[in-house]
C-alpha positions in Angstrom: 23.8 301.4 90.6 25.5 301.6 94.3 28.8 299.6 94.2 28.9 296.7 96.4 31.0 297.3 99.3 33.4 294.3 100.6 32.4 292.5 103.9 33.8 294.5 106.7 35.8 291.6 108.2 37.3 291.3 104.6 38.0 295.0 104.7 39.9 294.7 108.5 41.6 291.6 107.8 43.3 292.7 104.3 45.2 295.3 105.6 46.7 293.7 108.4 47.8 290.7 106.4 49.0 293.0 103.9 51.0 294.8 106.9 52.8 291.2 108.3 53.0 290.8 104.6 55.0 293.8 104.3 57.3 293.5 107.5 58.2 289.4 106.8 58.8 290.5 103.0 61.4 293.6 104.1 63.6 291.3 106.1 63.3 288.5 103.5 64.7 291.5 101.9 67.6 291.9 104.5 68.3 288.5 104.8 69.4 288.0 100.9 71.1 291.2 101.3 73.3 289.9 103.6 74.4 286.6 101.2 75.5 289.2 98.8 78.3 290.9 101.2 81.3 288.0 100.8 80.7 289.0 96.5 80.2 292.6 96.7 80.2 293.6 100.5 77.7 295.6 102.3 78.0 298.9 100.5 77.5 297.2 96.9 74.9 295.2 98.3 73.3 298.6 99.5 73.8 300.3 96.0 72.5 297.3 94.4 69.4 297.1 96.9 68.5 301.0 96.4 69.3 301.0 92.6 67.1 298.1 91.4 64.1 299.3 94.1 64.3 302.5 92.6 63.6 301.3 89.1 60.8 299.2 90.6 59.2 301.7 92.4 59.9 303.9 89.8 58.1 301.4 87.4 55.2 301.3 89.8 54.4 305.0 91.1 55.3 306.8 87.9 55.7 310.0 90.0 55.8 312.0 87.2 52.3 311.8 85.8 51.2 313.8 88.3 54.2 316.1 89.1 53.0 318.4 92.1 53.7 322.6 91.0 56.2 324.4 92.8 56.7 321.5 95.5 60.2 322.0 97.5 62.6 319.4 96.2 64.7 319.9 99.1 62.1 318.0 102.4 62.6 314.5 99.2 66.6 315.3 98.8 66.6 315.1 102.7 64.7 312.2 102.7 66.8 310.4 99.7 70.0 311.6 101.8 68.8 310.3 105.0 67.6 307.1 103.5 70.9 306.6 101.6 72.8 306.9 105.1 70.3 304.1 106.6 70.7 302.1 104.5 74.5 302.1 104.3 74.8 301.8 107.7 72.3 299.1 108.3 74.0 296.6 106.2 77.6 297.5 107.9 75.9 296.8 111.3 74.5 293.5 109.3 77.6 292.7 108.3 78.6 292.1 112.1 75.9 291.8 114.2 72.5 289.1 113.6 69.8 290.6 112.1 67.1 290.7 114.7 70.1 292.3 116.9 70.4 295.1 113.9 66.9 295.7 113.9 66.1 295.9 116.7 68.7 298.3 117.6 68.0 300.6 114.7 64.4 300.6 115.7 65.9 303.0 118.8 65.3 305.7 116.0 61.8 305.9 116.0 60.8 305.1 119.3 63.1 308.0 120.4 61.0 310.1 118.5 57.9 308.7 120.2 58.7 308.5 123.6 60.7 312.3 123.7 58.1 314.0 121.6 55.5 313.0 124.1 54.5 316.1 126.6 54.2 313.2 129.7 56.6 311.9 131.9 55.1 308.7 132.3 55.9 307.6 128.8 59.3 307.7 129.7 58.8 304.7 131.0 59.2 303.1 127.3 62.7 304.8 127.2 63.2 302.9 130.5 62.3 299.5 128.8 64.2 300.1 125.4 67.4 301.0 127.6 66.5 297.2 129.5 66.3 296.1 125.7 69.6 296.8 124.7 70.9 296.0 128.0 70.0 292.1 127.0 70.8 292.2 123.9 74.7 293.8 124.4 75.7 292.4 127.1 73.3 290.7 129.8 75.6 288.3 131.4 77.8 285.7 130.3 74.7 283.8 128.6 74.4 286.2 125.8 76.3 286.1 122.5 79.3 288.8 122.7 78.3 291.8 120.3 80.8 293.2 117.7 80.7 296.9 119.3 81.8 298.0 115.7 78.8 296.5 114.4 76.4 298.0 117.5 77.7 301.5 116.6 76.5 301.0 112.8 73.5 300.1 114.1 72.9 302.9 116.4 73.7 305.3 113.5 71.4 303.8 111.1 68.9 304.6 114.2 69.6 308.5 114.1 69.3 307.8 110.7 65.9 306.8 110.9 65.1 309.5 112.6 65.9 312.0 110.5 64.6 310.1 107.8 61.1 309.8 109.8 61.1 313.7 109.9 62.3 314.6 106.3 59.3 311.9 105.2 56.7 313.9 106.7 57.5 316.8 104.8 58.0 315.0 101.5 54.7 312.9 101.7 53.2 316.5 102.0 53.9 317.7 99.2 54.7 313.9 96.4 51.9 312.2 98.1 52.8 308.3 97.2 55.2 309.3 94.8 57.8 310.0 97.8 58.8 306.4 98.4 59.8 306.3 94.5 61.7 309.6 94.3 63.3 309.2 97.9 64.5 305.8 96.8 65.7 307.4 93.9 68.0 309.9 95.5 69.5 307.6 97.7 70.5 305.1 94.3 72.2 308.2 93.1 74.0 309.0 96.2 75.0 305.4 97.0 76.0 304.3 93.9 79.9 306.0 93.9 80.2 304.4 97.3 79.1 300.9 95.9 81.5 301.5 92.9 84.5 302.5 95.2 84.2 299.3 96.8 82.4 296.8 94.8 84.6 297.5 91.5 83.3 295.9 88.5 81.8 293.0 90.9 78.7 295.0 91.2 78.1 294.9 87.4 78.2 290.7 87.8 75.7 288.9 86.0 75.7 286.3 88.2 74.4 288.3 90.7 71.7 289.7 89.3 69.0 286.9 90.3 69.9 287.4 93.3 70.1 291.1 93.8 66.8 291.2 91.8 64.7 289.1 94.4 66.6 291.4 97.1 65.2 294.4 95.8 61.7 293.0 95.2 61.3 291.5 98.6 62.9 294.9 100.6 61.5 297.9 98.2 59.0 297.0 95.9 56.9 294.2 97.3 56.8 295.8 101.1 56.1 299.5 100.0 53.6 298.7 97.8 51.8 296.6 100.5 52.2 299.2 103.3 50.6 301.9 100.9 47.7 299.1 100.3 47.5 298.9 104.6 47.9 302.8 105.5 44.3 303.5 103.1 42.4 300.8 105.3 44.0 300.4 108.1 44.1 303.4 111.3 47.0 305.1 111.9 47.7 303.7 115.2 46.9 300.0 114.6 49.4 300.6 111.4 51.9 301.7 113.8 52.2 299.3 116.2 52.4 296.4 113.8 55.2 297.7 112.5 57.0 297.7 116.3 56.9 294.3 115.9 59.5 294.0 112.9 62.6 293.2 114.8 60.9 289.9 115.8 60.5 289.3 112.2 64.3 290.0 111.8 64.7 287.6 114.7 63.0 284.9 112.4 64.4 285.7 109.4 67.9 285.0 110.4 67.3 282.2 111.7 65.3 280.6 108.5 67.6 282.3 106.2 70.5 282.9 107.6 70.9 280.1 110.5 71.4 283.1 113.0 70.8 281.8 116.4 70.6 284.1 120.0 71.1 283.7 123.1 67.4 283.5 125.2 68.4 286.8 126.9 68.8 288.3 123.6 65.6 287.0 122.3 64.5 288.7 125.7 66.0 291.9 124.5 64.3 291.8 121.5 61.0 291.2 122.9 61.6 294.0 125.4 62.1 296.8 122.9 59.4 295.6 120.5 57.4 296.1 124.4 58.9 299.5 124.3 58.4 300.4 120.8 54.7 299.6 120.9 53.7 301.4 124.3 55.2 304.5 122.6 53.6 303.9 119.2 50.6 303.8 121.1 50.7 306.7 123.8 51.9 308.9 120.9 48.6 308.4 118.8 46.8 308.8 121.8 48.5 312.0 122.2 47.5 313.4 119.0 43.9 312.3 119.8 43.6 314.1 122.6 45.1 317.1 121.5 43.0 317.3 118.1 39.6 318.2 119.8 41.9 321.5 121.7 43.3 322.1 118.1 39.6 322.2 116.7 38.4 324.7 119.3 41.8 327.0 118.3 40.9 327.2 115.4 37.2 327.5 115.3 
């Protein structure tokens, strides 16, 4: 008997839903993150963050049921590493700076990668925008909300973070298929967790915080990853992709429901201008790889 296949609209609206889904849970995710910082700062809110998503994803994946033979550890011990550094420096920059401001500025990482891994001038035209971006959100005139440049420099740093973590992914996924999320998260648990000690003392062992650091990790690990792995098997590529440019406007809203973080219009400007940016380049790259899979074909054929 042939199994009844869903209605197509069904089939195109799941994923997408499950991909806003995803991007409002992560920030719901970074937004209770940032009310643990005056108990345990922003590096025990990270360790707490990567060490309960790990067992989460952990719980969910079970990577070792079907333990790839002879896969390189190292491409997931980069990715751990890199993810571990993110992280870290994400919630320093949140520490100082509003969180649609953060994200936005971190999203630098992998639109850098779009825009100056593209073969056509043209598309620096995104690098253009992204550059007008910031420029509105740092310091646009005397209308915007001064920037701690402390806090702008985290951010920044969790974007070359991002981007190494975008490269050491690809080579993980490779090879731990949708395990890598799980044993990534993993690695970075075990690398933060010293720095979390060192500066969180015997705070971060609180039982009072544990509600809290619990819905944390559900809402920024285990609830968006699982969704976004639901979206990628539906979903193309390059639709997947430029939804997620649009995070740091969820960021944006986030702080201000959660957080009561307000911006200056430019700012909100700023924001909208990178998310611009970061969806034009989202887009030309994946038209890039279109074009060029056809030429690969023949090359190989």
């Amino acid at each position: 008997m042939n199994q009844i296949e869903p209605p197509r609209p069904l089939a195109i609206v799941l994923p997408v839903m499950a991909v806003i889904a995803a991007m409002a849970s992560f920030q719901i995710g970074a937004a209770l993150a940032k009310t643990l910082f005056p108990a345990v700062g922003p590096q025990g809110a990270a360790t707490l963050r990567l060490c309960l998503g790990a067992a989460m994803l952990m719980a969910i994946a079970r990577p070792w049921r079907g333990w790839p033979r002879h896969s390189p550890l190292l491409p997931v011990l980069g990715l751990g590493l890199s993810m571990a550094a993110v992280i870290l420096m994400f919630f320093q920059a949140l520490n100082r700076l509003p969180l649609g401001v953060a994200m936005a500025l971190q999203f630098l990482g992998p639109l850098g990668i779009a825009v100056f891994g593209s073969r056509r001038p043209a598309d620096l035209i995104w690098a253009v925008l992204a550059a007008g971006g910031v420029w509105c959100l740092v310091d646009a005139g005397p209308a915007t909300i001064r920037l701690d440049p402390i806090g702008v420099a985290w951010a920044l740093g969790a974007a070359v973070g991002w981007t190494s973590y975008i490269l050491c992914g690809r080579a993980a996924s490779a090879s731990f298929g949708t395990s890598t999320a799980a044993l990534a998260v993993s690695v970075a648990a075990i690398l933060t967790l010293p720095v979390g000690v060192h500066h969180a003392g015997s705070s971060l062992f609180s039982l009072a915080l544990i509600p809290m650091a619990l819905l944390m990790a559900l809402f920024s690990s285990a609830i968006p990853f699982s969704l976004e792995l639901y979206a990628l098997r539906g979903m193309p590529a390059r639709t997947f992709a430029v939804f997620m440019c649009v995070e740091p406007a969820f960021g944006v809203l986030s702080g201000l429901l959660i957080l009561n973080e307000r911006l200056a219009w430019a700012q909100i400007g700023g924001v909208a201008v990178v998310i611009i940016a970061a969806v034009g380049a989202a887009w030309s790259s994946v038209d890039e790889k279109r074009r060029d899979a056809p030429a690969k074909r023949r090359l190989v054929h």
